[in-house]
C-alpha positions as CSV (number, residue, x, y, z in Angstrom):
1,X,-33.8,27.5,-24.4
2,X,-36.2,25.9,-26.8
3,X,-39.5,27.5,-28.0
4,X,-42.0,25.7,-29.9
5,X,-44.6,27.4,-32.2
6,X,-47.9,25.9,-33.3
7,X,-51.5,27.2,-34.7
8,X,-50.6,28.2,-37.9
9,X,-52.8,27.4,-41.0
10,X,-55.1,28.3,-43.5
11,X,-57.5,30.7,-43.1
12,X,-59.8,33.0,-45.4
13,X,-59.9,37.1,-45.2
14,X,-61.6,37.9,-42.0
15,X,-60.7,34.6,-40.4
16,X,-59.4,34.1,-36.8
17,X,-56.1,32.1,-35.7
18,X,-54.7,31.4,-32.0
19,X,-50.8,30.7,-32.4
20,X,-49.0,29.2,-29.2
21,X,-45.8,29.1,-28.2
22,X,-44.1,26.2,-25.4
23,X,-41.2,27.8,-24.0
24,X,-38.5,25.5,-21.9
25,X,-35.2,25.6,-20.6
26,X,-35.6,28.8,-18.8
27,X,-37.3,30.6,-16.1
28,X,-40.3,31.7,-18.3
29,X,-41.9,34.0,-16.1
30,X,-38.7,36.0,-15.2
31,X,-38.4,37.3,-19.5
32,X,-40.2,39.8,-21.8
33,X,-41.6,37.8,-24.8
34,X,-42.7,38.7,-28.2
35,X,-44.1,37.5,-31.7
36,X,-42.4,38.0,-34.5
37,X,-43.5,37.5,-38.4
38,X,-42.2,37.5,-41.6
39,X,-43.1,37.6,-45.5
40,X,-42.2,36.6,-48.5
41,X,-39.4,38.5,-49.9
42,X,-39.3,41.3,-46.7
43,X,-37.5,41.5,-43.3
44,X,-38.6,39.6,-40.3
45,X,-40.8,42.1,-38.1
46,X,-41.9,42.4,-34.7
47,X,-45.7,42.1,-34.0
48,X,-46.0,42.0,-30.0
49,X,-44.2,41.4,-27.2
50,X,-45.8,41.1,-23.3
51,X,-44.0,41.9,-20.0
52,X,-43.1,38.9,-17.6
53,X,-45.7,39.7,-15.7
54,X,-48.6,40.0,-18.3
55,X,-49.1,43.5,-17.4
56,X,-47.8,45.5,-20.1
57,X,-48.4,44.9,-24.3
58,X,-47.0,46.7,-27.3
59,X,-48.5,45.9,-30.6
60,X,-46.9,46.8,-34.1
61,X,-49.6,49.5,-35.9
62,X,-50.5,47.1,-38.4
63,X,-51.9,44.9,-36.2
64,X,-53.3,47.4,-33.0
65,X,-56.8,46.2,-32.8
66,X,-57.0,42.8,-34.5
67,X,-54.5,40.7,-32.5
68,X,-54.0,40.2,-29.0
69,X,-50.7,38.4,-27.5
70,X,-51.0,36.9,-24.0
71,X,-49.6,34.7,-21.7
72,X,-50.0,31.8,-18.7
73,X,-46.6,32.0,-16.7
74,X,-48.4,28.4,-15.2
75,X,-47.9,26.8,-18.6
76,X,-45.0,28.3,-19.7
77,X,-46.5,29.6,-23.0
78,X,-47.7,32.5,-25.0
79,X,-50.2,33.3,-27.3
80,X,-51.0,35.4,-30.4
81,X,-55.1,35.8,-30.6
82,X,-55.2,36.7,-34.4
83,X,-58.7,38.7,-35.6
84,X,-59.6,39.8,-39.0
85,X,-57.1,38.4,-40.6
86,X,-56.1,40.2,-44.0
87,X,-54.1,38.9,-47.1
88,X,-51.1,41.1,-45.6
89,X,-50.6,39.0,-42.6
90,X,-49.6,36.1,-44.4
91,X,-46.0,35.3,-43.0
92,X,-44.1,33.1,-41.3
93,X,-44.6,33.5,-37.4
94,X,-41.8,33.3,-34.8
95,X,-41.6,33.5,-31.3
96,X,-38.7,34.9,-29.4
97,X,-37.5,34.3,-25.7
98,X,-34.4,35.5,-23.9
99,X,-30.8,35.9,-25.6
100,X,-32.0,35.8,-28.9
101,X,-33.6,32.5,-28.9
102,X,-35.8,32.0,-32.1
103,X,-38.6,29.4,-32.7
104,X,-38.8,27.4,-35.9
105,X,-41.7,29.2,-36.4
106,X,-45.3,28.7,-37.9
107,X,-46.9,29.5,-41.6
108,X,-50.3,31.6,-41.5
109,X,-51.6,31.9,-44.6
110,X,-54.4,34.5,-45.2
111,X,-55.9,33.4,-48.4
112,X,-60.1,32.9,-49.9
């Protein structure tokens, strides 16, 4: 299994980010994948995760609203639409597949 963020980056209050994640070495559209994050100093949290089919969401509170994860079974990789981006989502941003397999994951950085 390998999983391969990208779209981090710098981006003022307000600002917009679309993270991607390449998934390989398994049958992508069979699994349940999610987003994770995590800041300086705190435990890694989870952020989203989207059925295998698309069809179903969940969304952390913090982030109900502004964020928007989605998926193309065709391409074998998901997405995190980021919106309104505050100071507080600055964090390191991992992706996770089946039997625990982790990303290297992807700085965002919320900052004027």
């Amino acid at each position: 299994v390998q999983l391969v963020e990208s779209g981090g980056g710098l981006v003022p209050p307000g600002g917009s980010l679309r993270l991607s994640c390449a998934a390989s070495g398994f049958t992508f559209s069979n699994y349940v994948m999610s987003w994770y994050r995590q800041a300086p100093g705190k435990e890694r949290e989870s952020v989203a995760s989207i059925t295998s089919t698309g069809g179903g969401t969940y969304y952390a509170d913090s982030v109900k609203g502004r964020f928007t994860i989605s998926r193309d079974n065709a391409k074998n990789t998901v997405y995190l639409q980021m919106s309104n981006l505050k100071s507080e989502d600055t964090a390191i941003y991992y992706c996770k597949g089946p039997r625990d397999a982790w990303g290297q994951g992807t700085q965002v950085t919320v900052s004027s």
